[in-house]
C-alpha positions as CSV (number, residue, x, y, z in Angstrom):
1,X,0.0,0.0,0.0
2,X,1.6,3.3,-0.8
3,X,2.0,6.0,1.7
4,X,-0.5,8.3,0.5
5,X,-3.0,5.4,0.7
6,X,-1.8,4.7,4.1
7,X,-2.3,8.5,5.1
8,X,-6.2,8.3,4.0
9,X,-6.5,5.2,5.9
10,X,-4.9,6.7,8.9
11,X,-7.5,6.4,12.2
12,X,-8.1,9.6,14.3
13,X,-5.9,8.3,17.2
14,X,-3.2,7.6,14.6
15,X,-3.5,11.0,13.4
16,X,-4.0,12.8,16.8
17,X,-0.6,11.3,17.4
18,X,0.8,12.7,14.8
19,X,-0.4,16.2,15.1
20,X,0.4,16.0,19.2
21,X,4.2,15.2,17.8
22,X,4.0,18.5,15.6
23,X,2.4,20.4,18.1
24,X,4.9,19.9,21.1
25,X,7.6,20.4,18.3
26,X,6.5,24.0,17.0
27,X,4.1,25.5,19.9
28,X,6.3,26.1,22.6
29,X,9.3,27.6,21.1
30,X,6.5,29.6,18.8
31,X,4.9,30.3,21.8
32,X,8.1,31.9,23.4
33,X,8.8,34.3,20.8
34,X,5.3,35.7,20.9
35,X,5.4,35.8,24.5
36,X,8.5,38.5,24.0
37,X,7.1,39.7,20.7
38,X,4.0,41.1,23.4
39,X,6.2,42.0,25.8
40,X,8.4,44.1,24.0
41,X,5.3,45.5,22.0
42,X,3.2,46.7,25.4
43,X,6.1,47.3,28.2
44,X,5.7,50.7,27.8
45,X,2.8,50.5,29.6
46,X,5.1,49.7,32.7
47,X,8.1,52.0,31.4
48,X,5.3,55.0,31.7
49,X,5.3,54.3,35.7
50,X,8.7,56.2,36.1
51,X,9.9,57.5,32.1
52,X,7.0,60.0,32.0
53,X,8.4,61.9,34.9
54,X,12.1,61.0,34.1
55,X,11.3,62.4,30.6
56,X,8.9,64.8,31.2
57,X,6.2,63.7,28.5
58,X,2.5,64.4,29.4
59,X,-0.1,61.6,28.7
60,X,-0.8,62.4,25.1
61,X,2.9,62.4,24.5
62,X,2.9,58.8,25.7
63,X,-0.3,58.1,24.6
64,X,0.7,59.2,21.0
65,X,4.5,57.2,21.4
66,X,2.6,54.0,22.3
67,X,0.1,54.0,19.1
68,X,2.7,55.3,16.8
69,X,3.9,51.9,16.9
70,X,0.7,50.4,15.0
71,X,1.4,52.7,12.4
72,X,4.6,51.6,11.1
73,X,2.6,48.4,11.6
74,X,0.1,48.8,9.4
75,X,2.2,50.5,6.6
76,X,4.4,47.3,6.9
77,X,2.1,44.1,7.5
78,X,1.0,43.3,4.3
79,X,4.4,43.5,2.5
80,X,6.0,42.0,5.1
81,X,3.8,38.7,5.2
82,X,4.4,38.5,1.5
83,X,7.7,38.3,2.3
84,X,7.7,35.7,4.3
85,X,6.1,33.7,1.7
86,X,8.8,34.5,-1.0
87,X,11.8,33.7,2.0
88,X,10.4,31.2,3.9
89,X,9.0,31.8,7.6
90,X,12.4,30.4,9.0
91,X,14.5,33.4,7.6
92,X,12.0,36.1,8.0
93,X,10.9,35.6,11.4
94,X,14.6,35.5,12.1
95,X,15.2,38.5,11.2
96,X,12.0,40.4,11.9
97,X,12.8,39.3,15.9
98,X,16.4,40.3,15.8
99,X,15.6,43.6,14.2
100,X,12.7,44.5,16.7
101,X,14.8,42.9,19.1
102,X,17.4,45.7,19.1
103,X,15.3,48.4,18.2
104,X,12.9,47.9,21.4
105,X,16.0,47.3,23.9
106,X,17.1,51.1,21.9
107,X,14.1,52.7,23.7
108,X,16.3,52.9,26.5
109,X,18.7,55.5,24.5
110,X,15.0,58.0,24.7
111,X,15.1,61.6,25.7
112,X,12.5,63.2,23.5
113,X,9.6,62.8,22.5
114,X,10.7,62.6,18.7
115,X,13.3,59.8,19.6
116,X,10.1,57.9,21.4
117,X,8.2,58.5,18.4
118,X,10.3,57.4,16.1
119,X,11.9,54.4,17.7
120,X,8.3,53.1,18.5
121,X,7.2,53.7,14.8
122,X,10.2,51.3,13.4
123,X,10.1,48.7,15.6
124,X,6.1,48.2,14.6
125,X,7.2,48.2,11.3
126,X,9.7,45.3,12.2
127,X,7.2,43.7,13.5
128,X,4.7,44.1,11.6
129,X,4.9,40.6,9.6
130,X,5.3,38.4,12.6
131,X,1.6,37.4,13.8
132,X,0.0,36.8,10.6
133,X,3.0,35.1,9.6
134,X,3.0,32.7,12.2
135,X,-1.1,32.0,11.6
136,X,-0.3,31.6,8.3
137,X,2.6,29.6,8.8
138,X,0.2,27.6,11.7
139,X,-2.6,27.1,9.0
140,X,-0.3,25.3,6.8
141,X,0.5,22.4,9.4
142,X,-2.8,22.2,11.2
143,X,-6.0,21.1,9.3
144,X,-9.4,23.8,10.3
145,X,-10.7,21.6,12.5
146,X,-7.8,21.5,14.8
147,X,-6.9,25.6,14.7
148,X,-9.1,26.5,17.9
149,X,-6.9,25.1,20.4
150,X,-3.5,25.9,18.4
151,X,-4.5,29.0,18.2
152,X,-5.6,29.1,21.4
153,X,-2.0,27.7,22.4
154,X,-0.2,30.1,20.6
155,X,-2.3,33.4,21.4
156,X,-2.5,31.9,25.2
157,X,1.5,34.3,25.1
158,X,-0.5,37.3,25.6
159,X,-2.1,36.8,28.8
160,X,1.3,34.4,29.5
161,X,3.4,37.4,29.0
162,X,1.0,39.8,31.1
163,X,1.3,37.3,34.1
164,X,4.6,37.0,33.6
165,X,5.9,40.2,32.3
166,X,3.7,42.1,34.5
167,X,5.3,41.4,38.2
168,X,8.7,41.3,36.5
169,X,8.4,44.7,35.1
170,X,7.4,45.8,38.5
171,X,9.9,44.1,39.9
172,X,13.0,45.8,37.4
173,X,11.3,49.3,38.1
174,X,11.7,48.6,41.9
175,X,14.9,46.8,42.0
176,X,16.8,48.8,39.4
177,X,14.9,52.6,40.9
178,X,18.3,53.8,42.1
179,X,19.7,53.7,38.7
180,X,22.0,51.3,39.0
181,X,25.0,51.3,36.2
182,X,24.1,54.8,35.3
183,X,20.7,53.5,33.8
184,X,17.3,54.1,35.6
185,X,14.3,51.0,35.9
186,X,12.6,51.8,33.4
187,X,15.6,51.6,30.9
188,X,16.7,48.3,32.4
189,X,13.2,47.2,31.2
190,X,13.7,48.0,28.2
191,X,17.3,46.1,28.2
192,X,16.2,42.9,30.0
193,X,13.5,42.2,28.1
194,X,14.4,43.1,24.6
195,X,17.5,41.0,24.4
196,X,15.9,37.8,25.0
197,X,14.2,39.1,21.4
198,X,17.5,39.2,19.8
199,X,19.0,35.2,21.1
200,X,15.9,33.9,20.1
201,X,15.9,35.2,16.7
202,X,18.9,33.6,16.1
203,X,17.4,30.3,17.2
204,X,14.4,31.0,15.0
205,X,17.1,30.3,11.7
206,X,17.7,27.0,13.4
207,X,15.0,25.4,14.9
208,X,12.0,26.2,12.6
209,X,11.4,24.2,9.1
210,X,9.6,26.4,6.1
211,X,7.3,23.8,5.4
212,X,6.0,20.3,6.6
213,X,7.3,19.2,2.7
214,X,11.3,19.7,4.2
215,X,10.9,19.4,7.8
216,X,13.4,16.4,8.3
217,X,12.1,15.4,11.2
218,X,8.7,13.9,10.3
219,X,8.6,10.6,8.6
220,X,7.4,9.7,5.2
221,X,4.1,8.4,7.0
222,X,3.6,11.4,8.6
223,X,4.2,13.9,6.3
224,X,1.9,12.1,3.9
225,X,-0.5,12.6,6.6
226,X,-0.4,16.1,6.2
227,X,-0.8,15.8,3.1
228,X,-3.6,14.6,2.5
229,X,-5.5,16.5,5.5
230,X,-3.8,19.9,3.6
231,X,-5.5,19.0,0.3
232,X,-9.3,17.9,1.7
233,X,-8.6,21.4,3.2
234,X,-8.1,23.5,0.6
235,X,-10.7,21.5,-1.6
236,X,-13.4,22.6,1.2
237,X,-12.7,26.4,1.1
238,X,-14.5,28.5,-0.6
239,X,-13.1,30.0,-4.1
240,X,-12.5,33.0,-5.1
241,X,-12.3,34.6,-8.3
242,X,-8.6,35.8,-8.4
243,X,-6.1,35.6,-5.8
244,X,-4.3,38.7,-6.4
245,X,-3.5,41.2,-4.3
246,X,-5.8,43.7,-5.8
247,X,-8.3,41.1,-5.6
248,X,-7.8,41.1,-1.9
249,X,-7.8,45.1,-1.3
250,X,-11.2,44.9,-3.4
251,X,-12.8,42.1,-1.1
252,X,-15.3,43.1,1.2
253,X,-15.2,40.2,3.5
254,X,-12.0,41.0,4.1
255,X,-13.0,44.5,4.9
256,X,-15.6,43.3,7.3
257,X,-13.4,40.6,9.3
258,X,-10.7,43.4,9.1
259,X,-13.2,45.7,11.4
260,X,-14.3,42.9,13.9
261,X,-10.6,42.4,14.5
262,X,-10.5,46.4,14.8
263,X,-12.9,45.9,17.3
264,X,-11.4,43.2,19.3
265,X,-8.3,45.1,19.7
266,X,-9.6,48.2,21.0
267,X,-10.3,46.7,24.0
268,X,-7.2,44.5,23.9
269,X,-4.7,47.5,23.4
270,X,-7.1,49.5,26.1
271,X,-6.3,46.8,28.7
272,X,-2.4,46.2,27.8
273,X,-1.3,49.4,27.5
274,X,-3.4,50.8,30.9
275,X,-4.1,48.5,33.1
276,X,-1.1,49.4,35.4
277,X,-2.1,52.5,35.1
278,X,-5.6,52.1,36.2
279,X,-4.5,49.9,39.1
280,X,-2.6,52.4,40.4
281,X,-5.3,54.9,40.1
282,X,-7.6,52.5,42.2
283,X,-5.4,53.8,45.2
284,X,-2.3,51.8,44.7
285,X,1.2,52.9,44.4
286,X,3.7,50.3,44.9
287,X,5.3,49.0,41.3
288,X,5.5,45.4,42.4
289,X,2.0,45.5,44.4
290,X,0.5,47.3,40.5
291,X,2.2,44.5,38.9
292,X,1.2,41.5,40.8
293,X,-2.2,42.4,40.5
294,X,-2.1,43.2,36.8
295,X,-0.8,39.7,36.9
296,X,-4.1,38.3,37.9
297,X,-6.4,39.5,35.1
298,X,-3.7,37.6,32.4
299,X,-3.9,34.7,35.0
300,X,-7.4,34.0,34.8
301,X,-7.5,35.1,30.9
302,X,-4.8,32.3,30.0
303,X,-6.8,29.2,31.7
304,X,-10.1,30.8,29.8
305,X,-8.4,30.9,26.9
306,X,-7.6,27.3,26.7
307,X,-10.7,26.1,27.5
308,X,-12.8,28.2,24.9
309,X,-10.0,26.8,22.3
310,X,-10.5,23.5,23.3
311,X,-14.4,23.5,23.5
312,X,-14.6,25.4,20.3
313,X,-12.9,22.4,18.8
314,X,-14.9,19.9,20.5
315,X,-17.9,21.3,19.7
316,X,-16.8,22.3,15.9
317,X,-18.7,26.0,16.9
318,X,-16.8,29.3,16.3
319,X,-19.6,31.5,16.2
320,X,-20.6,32.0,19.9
321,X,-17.2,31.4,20.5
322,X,-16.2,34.6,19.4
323,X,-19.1,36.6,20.4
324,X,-19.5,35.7,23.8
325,X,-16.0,36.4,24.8
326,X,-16.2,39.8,23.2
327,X,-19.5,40.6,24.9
328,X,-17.6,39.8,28.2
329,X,-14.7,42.5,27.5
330,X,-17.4,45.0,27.0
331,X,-18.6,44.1,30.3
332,X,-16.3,44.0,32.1
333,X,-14.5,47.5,31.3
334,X,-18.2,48.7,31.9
335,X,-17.8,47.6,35.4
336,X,-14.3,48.9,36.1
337,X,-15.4,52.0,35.5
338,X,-18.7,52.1,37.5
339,X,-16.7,50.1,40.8
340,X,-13.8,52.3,40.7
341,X,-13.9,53.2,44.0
342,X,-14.3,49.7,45.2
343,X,-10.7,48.1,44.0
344,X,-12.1,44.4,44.5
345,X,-14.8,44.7,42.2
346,X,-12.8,47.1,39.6
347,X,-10.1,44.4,39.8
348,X,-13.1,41.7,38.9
349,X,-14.1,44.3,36.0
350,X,-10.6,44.4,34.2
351,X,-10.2,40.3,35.0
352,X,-13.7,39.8,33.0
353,X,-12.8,42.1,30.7
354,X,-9.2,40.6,30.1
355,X,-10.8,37.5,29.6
356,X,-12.9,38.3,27.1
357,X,-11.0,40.9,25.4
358,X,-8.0,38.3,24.9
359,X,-10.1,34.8,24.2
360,X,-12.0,36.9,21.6
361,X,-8.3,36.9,19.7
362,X,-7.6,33.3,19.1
363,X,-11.6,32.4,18.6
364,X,-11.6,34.9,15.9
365,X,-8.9,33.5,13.4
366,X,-9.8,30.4,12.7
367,X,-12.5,31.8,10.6
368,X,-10.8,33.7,8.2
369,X,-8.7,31.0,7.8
370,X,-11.1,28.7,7.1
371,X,-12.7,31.0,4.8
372,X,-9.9,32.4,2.5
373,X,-8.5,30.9,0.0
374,X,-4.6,29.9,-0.1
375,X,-3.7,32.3,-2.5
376,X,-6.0,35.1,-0.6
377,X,-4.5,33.7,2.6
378,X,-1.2,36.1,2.5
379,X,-2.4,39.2,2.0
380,X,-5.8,39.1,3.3
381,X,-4.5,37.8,6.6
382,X,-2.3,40.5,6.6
383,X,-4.4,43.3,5.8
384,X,-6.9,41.9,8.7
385,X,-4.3,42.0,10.9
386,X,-2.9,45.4,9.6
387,X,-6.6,46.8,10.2
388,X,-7.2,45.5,13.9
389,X,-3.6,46.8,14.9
390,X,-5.1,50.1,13.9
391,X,-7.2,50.1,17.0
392,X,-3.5,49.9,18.8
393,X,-2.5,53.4,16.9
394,X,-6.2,54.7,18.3
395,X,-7.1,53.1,21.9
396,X,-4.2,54.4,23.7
397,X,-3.8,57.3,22.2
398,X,-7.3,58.8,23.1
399,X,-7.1,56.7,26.6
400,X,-4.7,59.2,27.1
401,X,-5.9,62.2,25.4
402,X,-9.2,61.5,27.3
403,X,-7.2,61.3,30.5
404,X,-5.3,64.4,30.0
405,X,-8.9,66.6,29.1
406,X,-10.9,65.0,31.7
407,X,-8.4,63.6,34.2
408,X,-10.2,60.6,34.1
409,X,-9.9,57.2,31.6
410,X,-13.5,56.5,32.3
411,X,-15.1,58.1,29.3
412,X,-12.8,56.5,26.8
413,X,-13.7,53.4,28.3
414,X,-17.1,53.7,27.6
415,X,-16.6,54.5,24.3
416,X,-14.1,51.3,23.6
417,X,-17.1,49.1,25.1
418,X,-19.6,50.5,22.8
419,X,-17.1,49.7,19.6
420,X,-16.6,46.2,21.4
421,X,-20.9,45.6,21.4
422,X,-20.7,47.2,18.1
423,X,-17.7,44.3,17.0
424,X,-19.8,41.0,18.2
425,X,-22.9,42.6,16.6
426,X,-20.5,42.5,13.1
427,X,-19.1,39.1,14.2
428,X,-22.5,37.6,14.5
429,X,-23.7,38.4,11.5
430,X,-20.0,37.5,9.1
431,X,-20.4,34.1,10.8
432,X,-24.0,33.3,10.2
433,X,-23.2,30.8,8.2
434,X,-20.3,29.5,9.2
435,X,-20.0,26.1,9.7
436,X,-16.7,24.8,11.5
């Protein structure tokens, strides 16, 4: 019997086994790179505890140098996942993390607001091709029916690198608040944690294959395996007329999964690049107390994660899903901002909101996946992404214009939970008809 015959004939525990192999062989060293690709994307918000008043920037001026970043994203995430597909995803992420790598630990060198600016601006564009690169690269080992939980997996980083990150930026900004070595905490930050970026690029060349075709280490059986789940996947999605990139500028689905993810975000980028902030405004002003409890938010948002990955799987449902998840973000900022004076319940706010915001990430891209064609994949993927990282240019920057006006982030919080109701109401009706 030949191998591709074998591979048809393969039973589901033959084939979980074979996709468990791959999984444990890409996810965790995948996972690790996104982990610092968030980090390095969102410490800011911690850096603002002690650089705004080292620096003297006000909070538009931060505001402002956090978004910037998304721009040079945007102009750059389409390009750069096309690419990847003409390098390979082994050189490209290589050298996407080693140049963001060095350009995030150069935030450090800041004294104006112009070097801020500009620094943050370059680094987005460096990494501007790395997420939709890696769910493209992800949607060419793992069939549709098995993306929930991978991405689920892989997107679990972000609320990973909030628990994580979050009491260990505290921690540097305590430890390091005498300036030791002629740099204060906030610069150490910005050292310690953009380095890792840098050696882990350099692994990236090594350790990842380009495609499933010339990974070495899967067997014939395996990769046939593969094989043949990759083609009954492509000959279940839907067709398009072209694949060109025009084509994909001129597609209104696109357009229309493009501003769900915009919504999504909004509250994401709210929540990442505040909620230290906003813990410390609930009466708190210890930087390792701020970041242990803006560690419990992430904590509970990585176990939900998971979950709603893995049921969404088992039940082959995206639809609800999705929607639920982002109906909880919008919930829960709404009651952060109506419990502020009660830190308990505020605290339960931004942990329902985290949640919801974050789980509504990995439950949304399965479904363009699953509904783009291979040649549509590259670009579209990229100019969805490119669209929702918009909302990283916009929340922050009028969180903090808001905050400067007002002296209060509660009416831009309103207004991000309204576009998060407004998101679902979108999702619900894109995904009408989706079938898993």
């Amino acid at each position: 019997m030949s191998q591709s015959a074998a591979a048809l004939l393969a039973t589901p525990d033959e084939k979980n086994t074979v996709y468990k192999r791959i999984t444990l062989r890409l996810i965790p060293f995948i996972f690790i790179c996104y982990l610092f690709n968030y980090l390095d994307r969102v410490n800011v918000g911690f850096a603002k505890l002690q650089m705004l008043d080292a620096l003297k920037f006000s909070e538009t001026v931060y505001g402002l140098g956090a978004g910037i970043f998304f721009i040079g994203y945007v102009l750059c995430g389409v390009p750069s996942n096309l690419a990847l597909t003409r390098f390979g995803p082994r050189r490209w992420i290589a050298l996407m993390m080693i140049t963001w790598g060095t350009l995030s630990t150069c935030l450090l060198f800041v004294t104006t607001p112009t070097e801020f600016y500009t620094l943050r601006l370059f680094t987005g564009a460096a990494e501007a091709g790395f997420f939709p690169g890696v769910v493209l690269y992800l949607s060419q080992w793992f069939p549709t029916f098995r993306r929930g939980r991978i991405m689920a997996l892989f997107m679990s980083a972000i609320p990973v690198s909030g628990l994580l990150g979050s009491p260990f930026s505290g921690w540097i900004l305590n430890h390091f608040a005498a300036g030791q070595g002629g740099l204060a905490g906030w610069q150490w930050m910005f050292l310690l944690q953009g380095i890792p970026t840098v050696i882990l690029g350099a692994l990236a060349f090594f350790l990842l294959s380009d495609t499933f075709a010339n990974a070495k280490w899967l067997t014939d059986q395996e990769r046939a395996v593969l094989t043949a789940d990759h083609a009954e996947d492509l000959a279940n999605k839907p067709k398009t007329t072209t694949d060109s990139l025009l084509a994909v500028f001129k597609n209104p689905v696109i357009w229309a999964f493009g501003l769900v993810y915009f919504c999504i975000q909004s509250g994401v980028y709210a929540i990442n690049f505040w909620l230290p902030s906003i813990i410390k405004s609930l009466g708190f002003s210890d930087n390792l107390v701020i970041g242990w409890l803006s560690a419990i938010p992430y904590l509970l948002a990585a176990v939900f994660m998971l979950l709603v990955g893995r049921s969404a799987d088992l039940h082959k449902e995206r639809r609800w899903h999705l929607v639920v998840p982002m109906l909880m973000g919008a919930v829960g900022l709404l009651i952060a901002v109506n419990f502020a004076a009660t830190p308990a319940i505020a605290i339960l706010g931004l942990s329902i909101a985290t949640m919801g915001a974050l789980t509504g990430l990995p439950m949304f891209w399965p479904v363009p996946t699953a509904m783009l064609s291979a040649g549509a994949a590259a670009g579209g993927l990229a100019l969805i992404n490119s669209m929702g990282q918009m909302a990283g240019f916009l929340s922050p920057y009028l969180v903090g214009w808001v905050k400067d006006a007002t002296g209060s982030t509660d009416a831009a919080l309103y207004l991000l939970a309204a576009v998060i109701v407004g998101g679902s109401l979108l999702a619900l009706r894109m995904t009408r008809t989706l079938r898993a």
